[in-house]
C-alpha positions in Angstrom: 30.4 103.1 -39.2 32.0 100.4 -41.5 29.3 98.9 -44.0 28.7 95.5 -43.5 27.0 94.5 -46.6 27.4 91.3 -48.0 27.5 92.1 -52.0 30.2 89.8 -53.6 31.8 86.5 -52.0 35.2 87.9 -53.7 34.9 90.6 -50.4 35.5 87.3 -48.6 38.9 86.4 -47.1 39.9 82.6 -46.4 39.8 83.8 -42.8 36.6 85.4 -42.9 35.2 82.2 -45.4 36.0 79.9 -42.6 34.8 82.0 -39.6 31.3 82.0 -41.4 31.2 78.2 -42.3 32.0 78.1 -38.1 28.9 80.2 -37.6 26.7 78.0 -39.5 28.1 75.0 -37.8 26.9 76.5 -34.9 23.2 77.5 -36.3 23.0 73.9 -37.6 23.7 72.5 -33.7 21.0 74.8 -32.5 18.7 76.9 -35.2 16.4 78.7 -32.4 18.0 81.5 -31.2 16.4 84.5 -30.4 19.5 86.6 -30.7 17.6 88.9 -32.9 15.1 89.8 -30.7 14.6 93.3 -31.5 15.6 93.5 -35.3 13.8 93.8 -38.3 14.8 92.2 -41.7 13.3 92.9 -44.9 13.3 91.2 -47.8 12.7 92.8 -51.3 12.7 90.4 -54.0 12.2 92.2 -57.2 12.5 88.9 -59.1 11.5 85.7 -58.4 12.4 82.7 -55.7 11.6 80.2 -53.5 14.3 78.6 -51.4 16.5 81.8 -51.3 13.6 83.9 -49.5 12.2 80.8 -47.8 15.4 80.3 -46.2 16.3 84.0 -45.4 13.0 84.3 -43.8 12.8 81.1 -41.7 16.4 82.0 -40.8 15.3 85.7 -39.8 12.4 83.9 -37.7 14.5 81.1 -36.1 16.9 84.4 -35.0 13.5 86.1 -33.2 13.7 88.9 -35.7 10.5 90.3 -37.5 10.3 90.2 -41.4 9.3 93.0 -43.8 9.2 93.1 -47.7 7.1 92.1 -50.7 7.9 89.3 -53.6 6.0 90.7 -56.2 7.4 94.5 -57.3 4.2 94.6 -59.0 2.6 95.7 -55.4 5.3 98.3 -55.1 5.6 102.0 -55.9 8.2 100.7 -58.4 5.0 100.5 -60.8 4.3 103.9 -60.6 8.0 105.0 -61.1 9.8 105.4 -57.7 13.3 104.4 -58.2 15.6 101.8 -57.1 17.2 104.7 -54.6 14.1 105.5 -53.3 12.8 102.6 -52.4 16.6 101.3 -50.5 15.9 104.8 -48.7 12.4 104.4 -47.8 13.0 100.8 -46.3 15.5 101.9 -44.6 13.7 103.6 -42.9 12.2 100.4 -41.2 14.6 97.4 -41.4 17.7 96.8 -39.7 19.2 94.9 -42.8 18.2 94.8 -46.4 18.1 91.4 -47.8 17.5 92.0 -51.7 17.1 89.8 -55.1 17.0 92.3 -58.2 17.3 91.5 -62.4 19.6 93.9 -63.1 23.4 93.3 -62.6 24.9 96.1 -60.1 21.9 96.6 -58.0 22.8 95.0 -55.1 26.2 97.1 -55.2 24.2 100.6 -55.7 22.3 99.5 -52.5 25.1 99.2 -50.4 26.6 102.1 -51.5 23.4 104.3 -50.7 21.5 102.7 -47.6 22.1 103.5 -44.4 21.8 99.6 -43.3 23.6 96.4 -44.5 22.2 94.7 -47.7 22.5 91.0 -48.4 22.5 90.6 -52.0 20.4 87.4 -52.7 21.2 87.6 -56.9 21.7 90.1 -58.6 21.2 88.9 -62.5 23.7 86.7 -64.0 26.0 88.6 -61.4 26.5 87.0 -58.3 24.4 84.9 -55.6 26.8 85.2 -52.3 24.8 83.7 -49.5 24.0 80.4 -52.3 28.2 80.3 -52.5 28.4 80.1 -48.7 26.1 77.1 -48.5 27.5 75.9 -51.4 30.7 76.3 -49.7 28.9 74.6 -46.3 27.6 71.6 -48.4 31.1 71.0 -49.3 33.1 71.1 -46.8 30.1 68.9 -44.7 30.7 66.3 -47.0 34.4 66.0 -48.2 35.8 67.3 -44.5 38.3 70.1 -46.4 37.5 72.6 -49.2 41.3 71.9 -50.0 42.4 70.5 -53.3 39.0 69.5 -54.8 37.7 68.6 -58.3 35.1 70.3 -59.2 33.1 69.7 -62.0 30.8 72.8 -63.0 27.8 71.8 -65.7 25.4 73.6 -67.6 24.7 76.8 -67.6 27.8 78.6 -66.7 27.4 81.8 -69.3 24.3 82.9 -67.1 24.9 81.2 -63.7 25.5 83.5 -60.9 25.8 80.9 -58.3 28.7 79.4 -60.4 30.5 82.3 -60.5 30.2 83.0 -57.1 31.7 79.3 -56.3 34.5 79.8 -58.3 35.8 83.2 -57.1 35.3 81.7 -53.5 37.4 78.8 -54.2 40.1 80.5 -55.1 41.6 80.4 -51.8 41.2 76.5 -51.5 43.8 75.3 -54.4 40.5 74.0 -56.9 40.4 72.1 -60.0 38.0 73.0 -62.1 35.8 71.2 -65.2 33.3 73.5 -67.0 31.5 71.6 -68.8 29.0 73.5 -70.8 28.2 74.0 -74.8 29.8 76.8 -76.4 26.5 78.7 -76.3 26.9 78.8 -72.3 30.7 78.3 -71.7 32.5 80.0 -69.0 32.8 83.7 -69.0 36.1 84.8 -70.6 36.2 87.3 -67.8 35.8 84.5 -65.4 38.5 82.2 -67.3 40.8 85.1 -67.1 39.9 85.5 -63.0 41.1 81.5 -63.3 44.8 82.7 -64.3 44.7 85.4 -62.6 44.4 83.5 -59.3 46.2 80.6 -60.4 43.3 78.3 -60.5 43.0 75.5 -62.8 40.6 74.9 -65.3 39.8 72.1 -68.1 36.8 73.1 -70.6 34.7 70.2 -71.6 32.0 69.7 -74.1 31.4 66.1 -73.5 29.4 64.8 -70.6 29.7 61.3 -69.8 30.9 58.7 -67.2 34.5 58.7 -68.2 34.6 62.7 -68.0 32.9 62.6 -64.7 34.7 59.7 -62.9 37.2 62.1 -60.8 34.8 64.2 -59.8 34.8 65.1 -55.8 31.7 67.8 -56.6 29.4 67.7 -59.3 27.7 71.2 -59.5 24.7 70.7 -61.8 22.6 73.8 -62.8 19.7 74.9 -65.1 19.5 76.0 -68.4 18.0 79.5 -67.4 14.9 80.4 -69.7 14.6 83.7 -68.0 18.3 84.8 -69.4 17.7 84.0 -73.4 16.3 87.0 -75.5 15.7 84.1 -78.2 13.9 81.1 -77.4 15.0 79.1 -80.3 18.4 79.1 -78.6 17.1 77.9 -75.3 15.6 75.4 -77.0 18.7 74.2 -78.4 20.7 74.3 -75.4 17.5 73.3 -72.5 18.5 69.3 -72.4 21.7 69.0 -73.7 23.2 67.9 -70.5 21.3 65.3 -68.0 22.4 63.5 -64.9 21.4 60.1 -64.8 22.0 57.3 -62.3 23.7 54.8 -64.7 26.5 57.5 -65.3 27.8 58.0 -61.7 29.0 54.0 -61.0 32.5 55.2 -62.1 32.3 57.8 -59.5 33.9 58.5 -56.5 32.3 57.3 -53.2 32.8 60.0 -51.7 31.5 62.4 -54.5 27.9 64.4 -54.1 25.8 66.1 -56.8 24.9 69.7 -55.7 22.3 71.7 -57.7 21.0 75.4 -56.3 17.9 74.2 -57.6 15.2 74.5 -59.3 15.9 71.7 -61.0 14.0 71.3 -64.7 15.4 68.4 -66.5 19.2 68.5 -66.1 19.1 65.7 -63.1 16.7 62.5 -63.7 14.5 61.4 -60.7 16.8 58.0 -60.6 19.4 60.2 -59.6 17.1 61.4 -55.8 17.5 57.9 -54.6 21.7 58.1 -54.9 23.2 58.1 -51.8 25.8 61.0 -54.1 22.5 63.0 -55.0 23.0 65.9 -51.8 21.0 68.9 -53.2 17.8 68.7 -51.2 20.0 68.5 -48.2 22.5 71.3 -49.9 19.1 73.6 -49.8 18.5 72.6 -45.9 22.4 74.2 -45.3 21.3 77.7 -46.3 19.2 78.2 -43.6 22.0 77.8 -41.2 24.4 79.5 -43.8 21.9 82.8 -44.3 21.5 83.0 -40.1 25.3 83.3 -39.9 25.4 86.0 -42.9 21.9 88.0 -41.4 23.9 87.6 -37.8 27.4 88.8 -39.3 26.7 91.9 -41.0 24.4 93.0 -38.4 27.7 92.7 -36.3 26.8 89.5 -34.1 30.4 87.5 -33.5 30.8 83.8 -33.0 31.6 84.0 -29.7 28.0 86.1 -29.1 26.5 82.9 -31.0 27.3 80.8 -28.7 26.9 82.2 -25.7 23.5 82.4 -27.1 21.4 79.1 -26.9 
């Protein structure tokens, strides 16, 4: 049987990117579909999260399937030493698909590699964050009508971000221009840079962050300084507010252009900015339920066509 995990977005064809954003379309028309019926999904969050395991489990729910799994490993046998393996197998055991959110970079691959059901990673470290690309992916193409030949202005955090570098090895199939904007403490990845020319995907680096840098912008993609990443806080706190959003920068800004944030947000986006008919990340967090029923439905084999007969 082929596995049908869901580990990296890279896995991803333009085909198969397209297809999903199709299945979502469809979730979004109609949310409540007990096409799941009989499954059981768990969710095993070794690290923590709201809207991620909010929306897998609502979207799990909407679908009629049951939900397993525990968001505090501190309740777990992983306490008293049972291994990652162990755990993946024992589960197993009872779910039909493994969603999973784990600190340490790679685990979301072993997973897969070991269980006998799909796994969903939902973050794996500074990794990746797949199923936040495809609503990423969702919210964009929503609100510009293509994911063709877009500016896309990355900000922040983009030495730690996982949902960045999902986004970016995603657009690669859609002709991108990116701005990474970020101090040199957080700057791109070189590894990512070099996926960049690899790919033939431009790049500009930035260290300014103003309304004249911004003004072309079709997607500004804000993130957070992650805390949770430094092993020294005095560098956090030299980095935590170096870039903020405010309302006064975006009047050079396309009309068309929306803010998207994966969220939570700290300080990098002032409360002026909620009122912006640009600001779209509460509603960019609404997408990934329809976006996680399509994934859940996908690698448990579901088609689109089996969607939509399905209402």
């Amino acid at each position: 049987m082929t596995n049908r995990s869901l580990v990296a977005i890279e896995e991803y064809s333009k085909e198969k990117i397209l297809y999903m954003l199709e299945m979502a379309k469809e979730f979004e028309k109609c949310p409540n579909r007990k096409i799941l019926d009989s499954k059981i999904v768990a969710t095993l969050f070794f690290e923590p999260s709201t809207r991620t395991r909010l929306s897998f489990e609502t979207a799990a729910n909407r679908l009629g399937a049951k939900v397993i799994g525990f968001t505090d490993p501190k309740v777990t046998s992983s306490t008293k030493g049972e291994t990652l393996k162990d755990t993946i197998m024992m589960v197993s055991n009872y779910a039909d698909v493994i969603v999973m959110r784990h600190y340490l970079e790679g685990a979301a691959r072993y997973a897969s590699e070991i269980a006998p059901v799909p796994i969903v990673n939902a973050g794996d470290g500074a990794n990746q964050h797949p199923s936040q690309t495809m609503l990423d992916l969702y919210s964009i193409y929503k609100t510009q009508g293509t994911l063709e030949n877009l500016n896309i202005y990355m900000v922040g955090d983009l030495k730690y971000g996982r949902t960045v570098h999902s986004l970016l090895m995603a657009m690669r199939h859609f002709n991108p221009t990116f701005h990474f904007v970020a101090p040199d403490e957080l700057k791109m990845p070189d590894e990512y840079k070099l996926y960049c020319r690899k790919n033939g995907i431009r790049y500009v680096e930035h260290r300014d962050f103003n309304e004249d840098v911004i003004a072309d912008a079709d997607i500004i993609y804000m993130t957070r300084v992650q805390r949770e990443r430094f092993t020294d806080l005095m560098e956090y706190e030299k980095v935590k507010n170096v870039y903020i959003l405010h309302e006064q920068m975006l009047h050079k800004t396309k009309e068309t252009m929306k803010i998207l944030h994966p969220l939570p947000r700290v300080n990098e986006i002032a409360y002026d900015v909620d009122s912006s008919p640009k600001a779209y990340y509460f509603q960019q967090a609404k997408n990934g339920l329809y976006a996680r029923q399509a994934i859940i439905c996908d690698v448990l084999g579901i088609t689109l066509d089996e969607v939509r007969n399905n209402k």
